[in-house]
C-alpha positions, 0 to 999 in steps of 0.5 A: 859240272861247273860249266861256262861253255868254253874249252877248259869245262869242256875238255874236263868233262870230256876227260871224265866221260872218258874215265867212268869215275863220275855220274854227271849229274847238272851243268852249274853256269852263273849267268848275268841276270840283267842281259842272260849271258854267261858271265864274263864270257859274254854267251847269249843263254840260247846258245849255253841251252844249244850246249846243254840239249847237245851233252842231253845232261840238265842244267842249274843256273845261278843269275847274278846282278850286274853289280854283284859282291864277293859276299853275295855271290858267295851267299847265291852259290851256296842257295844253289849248291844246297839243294844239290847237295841235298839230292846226293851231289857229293863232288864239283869238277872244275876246268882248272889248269894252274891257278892255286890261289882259286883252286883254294878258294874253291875247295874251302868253299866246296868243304863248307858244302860238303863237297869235293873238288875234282879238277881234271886238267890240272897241272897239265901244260897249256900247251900240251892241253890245246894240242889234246883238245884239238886231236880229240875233236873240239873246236871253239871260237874266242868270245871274250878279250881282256884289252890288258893283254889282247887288242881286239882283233883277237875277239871273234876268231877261232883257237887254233894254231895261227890265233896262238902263233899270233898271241904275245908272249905273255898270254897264255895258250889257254888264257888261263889268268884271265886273257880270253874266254872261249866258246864251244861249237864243236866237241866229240860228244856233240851230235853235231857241231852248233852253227854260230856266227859273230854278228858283231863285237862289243865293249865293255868297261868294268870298275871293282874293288879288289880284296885290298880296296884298290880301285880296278877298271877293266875293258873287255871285248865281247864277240857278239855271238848268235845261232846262224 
């Protein structure tokens, strides 16, 4: 299960708990090896572990160097992934909604591995996937901004249906092309909800290259999230 603690791993995991298909057998998070964070959400490790003992399901982490290429990161899943395989690991979920370009990428990444990818929300409305996931007991907290498309009043507040009414027409309910990121503290396969509180936020800017050489900066704000 490749988990990164926010709502989209989260409800497809449910959906397959749910269904029976699967034996879940580790959560797969990629963490910042500098600062123990999930990456690109921000998460203190300690609260990814709270997660983790709630689900009672092991854990694989992949760290990665603050300054990662597409070709090491490439290189680091597929060390972690081998060993997996190795032990009878045969399929991937992913939280995936609508993204074909990185469904693709996936699944050639997964078929050199032998592996199958398995996407459980997809095509499904943002929308409709939102309403679900509150009817069935989640809740989340948003712990990460991209500045292109949110201010930062939007970093540290619950999703619910007043954080929806109040996004711009052009984000998406789920923050599926890379708007938000979201944390999970309540879910119906918790024992209990995970006690949190954002002690304040941070801002981060970060320079890449794309697959074509153009040069990209990016700000992110990040809730600074911790156990109460």
């Amino acid at each position: 299960m490749n988990w990164s603690g926010g709502k989209d791993s989260a409800f497809a995991l449910w959906q397959l708990l749910q269904a029976g298909d699967y034996q879940i057998e580790t959560l797969l998070t990629t963490l910042n090896a500098a600062n123990r964070r999930i990456s690109m959400h921000g998460v203190p490790e300690h609260l990814l572990d709270a997660q983790a003992k709630q689900l009672g399901l092991p854990q694989t982490k992949l760290y990665l160097p603050e300054e990662s290429s597409m070709g090491d990161y490439e290189q680091r899943m597929a060390n972690t992934l081998e060993p997996l395989v190795a032990a009878g690991v045969t399929h991937a979920i992913f939280g995936d909604i609508f993204l074909e370009d990185l469904r693709k990428w996936r699944e050639t990444q997964l078929a050199s591995k032998n592996l199958t990818g398995v996407f459980p929300l997809w095509r499904i409305p943002s929308r409709q996937l939102l309403d679900e996931f509150w009817a069935a007991g989640f809740s989340t907290i948003v712990v990460s901004v991209n500045s292109q498309y949110l201010d930062e009043s939007f970093c540290g507040r619950i999703l619910d249906q007043s954080f929806v009414d109040d996004l711009p027409q052009n984000v998406d309910p789920c923050g599926e092309n890379g708007e938000f990121h979201t944390f999970v503290y309540q879910a119906p396969y918790f024992a209990e909800p995970i006690s949190v509180q954002v002690v304040g936020t941070v801002t981060k800017t970060y320079s890449f290259k794309t697959a074509t050489g153009e040069q990209v900066t990016s700000t992110y704000y990040f809730a600074d999230l911790q156990l109460n």
